[in-house]
C-alpha positions in Angstrom: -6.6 -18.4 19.7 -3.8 -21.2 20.6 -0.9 -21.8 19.0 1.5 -24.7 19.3 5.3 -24.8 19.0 7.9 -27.6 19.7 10.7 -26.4 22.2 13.3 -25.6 19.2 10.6 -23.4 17.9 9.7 -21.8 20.7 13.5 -20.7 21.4 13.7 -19.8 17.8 11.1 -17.6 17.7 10.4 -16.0 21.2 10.5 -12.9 20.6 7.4 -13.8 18.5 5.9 -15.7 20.9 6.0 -13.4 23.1 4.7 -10.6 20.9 1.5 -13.0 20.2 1.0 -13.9 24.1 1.1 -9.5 24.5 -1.5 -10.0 22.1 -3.9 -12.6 24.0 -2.9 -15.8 22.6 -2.1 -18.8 24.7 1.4 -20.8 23.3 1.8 -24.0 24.2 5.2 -25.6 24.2 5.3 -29.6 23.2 8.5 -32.0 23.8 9.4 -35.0 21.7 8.3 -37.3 19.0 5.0 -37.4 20.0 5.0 -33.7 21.0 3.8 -34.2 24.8 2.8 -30.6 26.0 5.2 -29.2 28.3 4.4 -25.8 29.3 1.6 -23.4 28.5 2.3 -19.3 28.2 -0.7 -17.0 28.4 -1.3 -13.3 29.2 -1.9 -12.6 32.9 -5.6 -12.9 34.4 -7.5 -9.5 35.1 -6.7 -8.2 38.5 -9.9 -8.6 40.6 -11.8 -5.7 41.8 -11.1 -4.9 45.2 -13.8 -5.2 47.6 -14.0 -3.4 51.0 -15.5 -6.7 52.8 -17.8 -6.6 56.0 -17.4 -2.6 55.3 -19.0 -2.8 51.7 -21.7 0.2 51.6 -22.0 1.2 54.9 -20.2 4.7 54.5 -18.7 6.6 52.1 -15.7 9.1 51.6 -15.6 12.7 50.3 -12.5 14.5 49.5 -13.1 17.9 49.2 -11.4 19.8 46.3 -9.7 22.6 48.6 -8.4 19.6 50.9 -4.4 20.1 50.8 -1.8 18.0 52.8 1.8 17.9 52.0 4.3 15.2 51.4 5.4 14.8 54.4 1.9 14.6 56.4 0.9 12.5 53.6 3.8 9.9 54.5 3.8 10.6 58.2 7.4 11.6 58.5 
């Protein structure tokens, strides 16, 4: 769902607006008499899944359950 607001609306309200864009909705901000569209506001796009490139299904990892490594040979310090 869109909605459309002028700037004064859109500085009135943006706590709203930006409850609705949490929501999904895309808000689109409009300037002047003839309300030119100035600025669009939209939730984030979906990460994309990370893919392991020219290494895609050639092995695969398995961490045992009684594998233990502290913090510090974890961070290499």
């Amino acid at each position: 769902m869109s909605t459309t607001l002028t700037i004064g609306e859109f500085k009135a309200r943006l706590s709203d607006a930006l409850a609705l864009v949490e929501k999904g909705e895309t808000i689109t901000v409009t300037y002047g008499r003839n309300k030119t569209p100035v600025a669009v506001f939209g939730p984030p796009p979906a990460a994309p899944k990370r893919k392991l490139g020219h290494l895609a299904g050639k092995f695969r990892v398995t961490i045992r359950p009684n594998w233990k490594m502290t913090e510090e040979e974890f961070l290499g310090s």
